[in-house]
C-alpha positions as CSV (number, residue, x, y, z in Angstrom):
1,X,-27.7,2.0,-1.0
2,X,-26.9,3.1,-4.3
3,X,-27.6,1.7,-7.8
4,X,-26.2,3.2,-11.2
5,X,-27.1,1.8,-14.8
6,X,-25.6,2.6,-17.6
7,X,-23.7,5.4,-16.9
8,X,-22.3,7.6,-19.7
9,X,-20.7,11.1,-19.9
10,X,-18.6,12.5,-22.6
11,X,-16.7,16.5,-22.2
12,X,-16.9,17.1,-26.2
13,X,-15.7,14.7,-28.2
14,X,-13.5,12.4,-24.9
15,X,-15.9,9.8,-23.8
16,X,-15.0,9.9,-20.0
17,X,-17.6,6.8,-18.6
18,X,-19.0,4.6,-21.4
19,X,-21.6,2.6,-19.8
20,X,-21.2,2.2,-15.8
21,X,-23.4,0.2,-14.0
22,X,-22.7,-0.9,-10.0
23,X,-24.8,-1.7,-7.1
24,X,-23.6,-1.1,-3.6
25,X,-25.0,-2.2,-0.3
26,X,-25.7,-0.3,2.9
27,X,-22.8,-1.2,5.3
28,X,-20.1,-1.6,2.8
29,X,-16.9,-0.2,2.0
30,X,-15.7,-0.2,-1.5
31,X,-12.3,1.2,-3.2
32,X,-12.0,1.7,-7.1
33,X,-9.1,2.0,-8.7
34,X,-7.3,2.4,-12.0
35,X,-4.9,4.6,-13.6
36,X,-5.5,8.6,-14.0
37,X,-8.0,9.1,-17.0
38,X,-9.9,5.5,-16.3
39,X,-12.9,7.9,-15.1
40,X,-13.1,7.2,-11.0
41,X,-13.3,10.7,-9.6
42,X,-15.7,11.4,-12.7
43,X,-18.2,8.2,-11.5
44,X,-17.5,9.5,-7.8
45,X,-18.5,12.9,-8.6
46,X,-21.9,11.6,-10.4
47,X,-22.5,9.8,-7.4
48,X,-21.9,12.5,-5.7
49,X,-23.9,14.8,-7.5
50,X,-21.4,17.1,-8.3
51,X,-21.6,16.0,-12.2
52,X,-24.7,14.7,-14.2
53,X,-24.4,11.9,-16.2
54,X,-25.5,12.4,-19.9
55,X,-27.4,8.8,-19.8
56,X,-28.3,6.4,-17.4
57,X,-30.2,5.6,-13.8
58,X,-28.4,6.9,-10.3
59,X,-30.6,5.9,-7.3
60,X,-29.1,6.8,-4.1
61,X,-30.4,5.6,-0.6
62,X,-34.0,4.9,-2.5
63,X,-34.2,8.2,-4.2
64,X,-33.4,8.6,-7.8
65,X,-31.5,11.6,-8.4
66,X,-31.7,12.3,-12.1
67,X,-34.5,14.6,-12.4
68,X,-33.8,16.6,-9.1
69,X,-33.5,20.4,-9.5
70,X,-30.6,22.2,-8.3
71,X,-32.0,23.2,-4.8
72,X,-33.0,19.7,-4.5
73,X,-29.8,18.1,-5.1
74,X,-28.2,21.1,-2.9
75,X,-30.5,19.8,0.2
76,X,-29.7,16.1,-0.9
77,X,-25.8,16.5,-0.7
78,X,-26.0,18.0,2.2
79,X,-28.5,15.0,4.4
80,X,-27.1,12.3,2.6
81,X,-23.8,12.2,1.1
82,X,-20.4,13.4,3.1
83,X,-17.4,14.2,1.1
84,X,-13.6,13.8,1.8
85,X,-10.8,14.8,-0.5
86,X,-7.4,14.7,-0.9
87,X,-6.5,18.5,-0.1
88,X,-9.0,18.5,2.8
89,X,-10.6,21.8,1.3
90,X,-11.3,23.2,4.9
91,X,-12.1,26.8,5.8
92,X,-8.8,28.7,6.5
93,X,-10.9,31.7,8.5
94,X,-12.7,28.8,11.0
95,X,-11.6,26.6,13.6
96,X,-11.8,22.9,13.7
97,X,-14.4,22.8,15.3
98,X,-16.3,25.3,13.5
99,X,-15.3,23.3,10.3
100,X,-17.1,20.9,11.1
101,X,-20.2,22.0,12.3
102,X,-20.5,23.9,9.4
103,X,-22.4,21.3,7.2
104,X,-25.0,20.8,10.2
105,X,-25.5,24.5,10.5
106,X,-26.3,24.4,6.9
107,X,-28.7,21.7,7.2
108,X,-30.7,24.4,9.6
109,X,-30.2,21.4,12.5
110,X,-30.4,22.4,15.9
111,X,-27.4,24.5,17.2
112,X,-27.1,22.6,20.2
113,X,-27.2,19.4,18.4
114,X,-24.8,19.9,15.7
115,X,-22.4,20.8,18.2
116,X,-22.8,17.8,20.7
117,X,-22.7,15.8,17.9
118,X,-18.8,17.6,16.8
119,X,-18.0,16.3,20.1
120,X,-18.3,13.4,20.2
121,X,-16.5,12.9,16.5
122,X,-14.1,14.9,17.9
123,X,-13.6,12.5,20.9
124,X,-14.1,9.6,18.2
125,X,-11.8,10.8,16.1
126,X,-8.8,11.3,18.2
127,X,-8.7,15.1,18.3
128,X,-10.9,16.7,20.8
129,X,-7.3,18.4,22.1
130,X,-7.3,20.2,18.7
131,X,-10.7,21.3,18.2
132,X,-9.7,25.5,18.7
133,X,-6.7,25.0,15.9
134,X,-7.3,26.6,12.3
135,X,-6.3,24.3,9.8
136,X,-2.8,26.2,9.5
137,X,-2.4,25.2,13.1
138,X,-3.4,21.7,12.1
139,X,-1.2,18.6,10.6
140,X,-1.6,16.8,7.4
141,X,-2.9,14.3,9.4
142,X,-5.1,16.1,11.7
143,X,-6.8,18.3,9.0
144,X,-7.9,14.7,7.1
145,X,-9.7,13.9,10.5
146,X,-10.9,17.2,10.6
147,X,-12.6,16.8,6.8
148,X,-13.9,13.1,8.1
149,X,-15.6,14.5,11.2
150,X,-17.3,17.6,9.1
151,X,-18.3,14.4,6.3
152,X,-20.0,12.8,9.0
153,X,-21.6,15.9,11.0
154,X,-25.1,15.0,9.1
155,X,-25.2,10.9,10.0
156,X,-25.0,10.6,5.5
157,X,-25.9,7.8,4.1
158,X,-22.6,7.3,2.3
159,X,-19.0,8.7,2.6
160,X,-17.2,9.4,-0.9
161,X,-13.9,9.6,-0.8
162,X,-11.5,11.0,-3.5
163,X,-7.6,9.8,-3.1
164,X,-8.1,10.3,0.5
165,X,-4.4,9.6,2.0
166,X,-3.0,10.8,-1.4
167,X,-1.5,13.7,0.5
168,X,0.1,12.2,3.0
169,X,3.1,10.4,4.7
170,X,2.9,6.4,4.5
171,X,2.7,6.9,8.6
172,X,-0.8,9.0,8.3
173,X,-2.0,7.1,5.3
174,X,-1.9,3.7,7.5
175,X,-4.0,5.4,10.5
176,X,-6.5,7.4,8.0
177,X,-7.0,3.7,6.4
178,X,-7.1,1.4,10.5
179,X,-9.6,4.7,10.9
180,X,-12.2,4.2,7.8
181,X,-12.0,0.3,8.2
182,X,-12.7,1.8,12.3
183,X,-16.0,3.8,11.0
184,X,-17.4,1.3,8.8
185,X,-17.2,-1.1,11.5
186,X,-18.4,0.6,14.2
187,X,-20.9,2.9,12.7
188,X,-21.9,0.8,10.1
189,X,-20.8,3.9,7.5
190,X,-20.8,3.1,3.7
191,X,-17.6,3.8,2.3
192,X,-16.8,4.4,-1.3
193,X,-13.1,5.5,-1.8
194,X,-10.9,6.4,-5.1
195,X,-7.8,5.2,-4.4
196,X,-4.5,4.3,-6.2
197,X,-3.4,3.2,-2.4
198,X,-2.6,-1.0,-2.9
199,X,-3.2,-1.2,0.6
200,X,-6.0,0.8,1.6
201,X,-7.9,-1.3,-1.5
202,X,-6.9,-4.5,0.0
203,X,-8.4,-3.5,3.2
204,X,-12.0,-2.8,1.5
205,X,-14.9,-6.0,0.9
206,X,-15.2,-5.3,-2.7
207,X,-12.2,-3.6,-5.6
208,X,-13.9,-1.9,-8.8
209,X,-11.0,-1.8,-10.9
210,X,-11.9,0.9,-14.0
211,X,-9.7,1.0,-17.3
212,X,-11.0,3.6,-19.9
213,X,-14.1,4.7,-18.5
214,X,-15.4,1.1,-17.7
215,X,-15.3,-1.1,-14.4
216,X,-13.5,-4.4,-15.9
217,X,-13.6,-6.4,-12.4
């Protein structure tokens, strides 16, 4: 699913990643971890193709990403990679429900599909009874479900996830964590997940553990 080589990227004269290379497998769910400044949410973000790597390979679901323009790494994102954060980053002005859809309506998708399809995450997720509730209106809890379902609105080929339960209670974190192992189960979703949560790592097949821009194990 996706394979990186040799990944470096350097903001002036800080070396940030000094040589990454990983390959991860359709189906899987992986957590890295390692103290703030190792360099994981600047790997996810490459991955993500949020950042570009100075040097190195990123091939993602067969397609390798390096020389993509801008509107073709726009349209990539959107069919084949879902994000989730920490702080949710939903649209205050929308509701749930419209959050979600959003991506889909983006992608130019049917109307009718996009919106079936936000149904039944809704119903999958737990929180159909809250799909008219702004984000305001919304729990800690319930707004992370909220950002999964929009992540998932375009079937991606890979869920990135930055410090996803790092905003809440050790209550919500447990369920957000029963819920991705849930997803990757049952939809066969590949997970890969920053995390300094002990736990949630434990619960993932494989631990990238990074120390000063480099995975060590």
């Amino acid at each position: 699913m996706i394979k990186a080589e040799n990944i470096h990227l350097s903001y002036g004269d800080v070396d940030v990643l000094k040589g990454v290379s990983l390959e991860i497998n359709k189906g899987e769910i992986i957590s890295i971890v390692g103290a703030s400044g190792a360099g994981k949410t600047t790997l996810l973000q490459i991955l993500g193709t949020l950042e570009k790597a100075d040097s190195g390979e990123c091939t993602i679901n067969g397609k390798s990403i390096n020389n993509l323009s801008s509107e073709e790494l726009s349209i990539f994102r959107n069919q084949e990679i879902g994000f989730i954060f920490q702080f949710h980053n939903l649209l205050v002005e929308f509701t749930a429900f419209e959050n979600i859809c959003i991506p889909g309506y983006i992608s130019k998708k049917n109307k009718k599909d996009v919106e079936s399809k936000a149904e039944e995450l809704l119903e999958l997720l737990g929180i159909s009874d809250r799909k008219n509730h702004k984000p305001n209106e919304l729990s800690g809890g319930e707004q992370q479900r909220v950002a999964i379902a929009r992540a998932l609105i375009n079937s991606p080929a890979i869920i990135l996830a930055d410090e996803p339960s790092g905003n809440l209670d050790s209550q919500n974190a447990k369920k957000l964590h029963e819920l991705f192992i849930k997803l990757n189960q049952e939809l066969k979703q590949t997970f890969i997940i920053v995390t300094h949560n002990k736990e949630l790592a434990k619960m993932t097949n494989r631990t990238l553990e990074m120390v000063d821009g480099k995975i060590i194990s």
